[in-house]
N, C-alpha and C positions, 0 to 999 in steps of 0.2 A: 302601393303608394297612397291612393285613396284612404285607406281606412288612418295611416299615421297620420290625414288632415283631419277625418275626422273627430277622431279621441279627444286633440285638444278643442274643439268647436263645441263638445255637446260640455266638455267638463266647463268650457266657460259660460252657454248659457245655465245652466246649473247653480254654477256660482252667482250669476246676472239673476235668478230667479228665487236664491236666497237672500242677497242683498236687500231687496222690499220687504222683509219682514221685518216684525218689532218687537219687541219683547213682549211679552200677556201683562197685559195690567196690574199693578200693585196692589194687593186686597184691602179695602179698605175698612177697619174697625169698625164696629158699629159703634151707635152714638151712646153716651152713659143715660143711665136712665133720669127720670127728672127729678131733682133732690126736692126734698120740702124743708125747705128756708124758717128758720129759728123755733120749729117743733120736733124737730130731731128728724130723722130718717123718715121713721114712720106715723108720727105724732101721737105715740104709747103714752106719754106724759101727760100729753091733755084730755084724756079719756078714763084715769086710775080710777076717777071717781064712782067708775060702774063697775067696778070688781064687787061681788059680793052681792049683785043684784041680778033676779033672772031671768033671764035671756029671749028677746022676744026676737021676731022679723025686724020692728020698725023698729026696737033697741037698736038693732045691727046696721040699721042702715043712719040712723041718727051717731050712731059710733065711726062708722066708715066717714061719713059728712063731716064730721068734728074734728077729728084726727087730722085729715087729709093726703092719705095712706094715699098709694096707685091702686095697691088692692088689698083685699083683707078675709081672710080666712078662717070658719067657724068651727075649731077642732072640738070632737067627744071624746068621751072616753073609749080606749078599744079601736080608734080610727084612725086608719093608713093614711099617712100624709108623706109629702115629698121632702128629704132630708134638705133639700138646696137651702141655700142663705139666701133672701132676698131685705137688703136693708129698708127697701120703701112699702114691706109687706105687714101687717098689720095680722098678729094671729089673735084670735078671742079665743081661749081654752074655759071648757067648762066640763062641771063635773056631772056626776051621774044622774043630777036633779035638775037641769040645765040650767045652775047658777053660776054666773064668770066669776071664775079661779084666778083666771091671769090673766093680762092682757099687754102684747108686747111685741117686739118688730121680730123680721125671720121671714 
C-alpha cells in the first residue's frame, strides 16, 4: 500500500520541479555592420584617383582615411586572401611593381 502512495507523490513533485523552468533564450542576431552613408559601402569611388599610382604605407593609410572603409586590405600578386564578401571592405590590388591596379569594395 505504501509504495501505490508513493508513485503518485514523487511523479507530482517531478512535475512541480518542471513547472519553474523556461524556455533558453531566443538568439539574438547580431548587429549589421556600420554602413558608410553616401560613399557607397566602401567609399571605392572616392579614392579611383590613386589607381595607377605606387603604393606607399602612408598612401594606404591616406586611402583608408578618405574612403572611410571599416577596414581595407593590400592585395599582391600571388597572395592568399579570404574569398568572403565584405561590403564596408576596401581591397587595394596591386600589381608586381607595387602600383594600384584596382581599387574596390569586397
Amino acid at each position: 500500500m505504501p509504495f501505490k502512495l508513493l508513485t503518485p507523490a514523487i511523479a507530482g513533485l517531478l512535475l512541480a520541479g518542471c513547472a519553474g523552468m523556461t524556455a533558453p533564450p531566443a538568439h539574438e542576431s547580431a548587429p549589421p555592420p556600420p554602413r558608410v552613408e553616401s560613399r557607397g559601402e566602401c567609399g571605392a569611388a572616392q579614392v579611383q584617383d590613386r589607381v595607377g599610382r605606387a603604393y606607399s604605407e602612408a598612401l594606404g593609410e591616406a586611402i583608408h582615411a578618405e574612403s572611410g572603409a571599416a577596414a581595407m586590405r593590400v592585395i599582391r600578386p600571388g597572395e592568399a586572401v579570404t574569398l568572403d564578401y565584405r561590403p564596408d571592405r576596401l581591397n587595394v590590388r596591386l600589381d608586381d611593381d607595387d602600383v594600384i591596379s584596382e581599387i574596390g569594395c569586397g
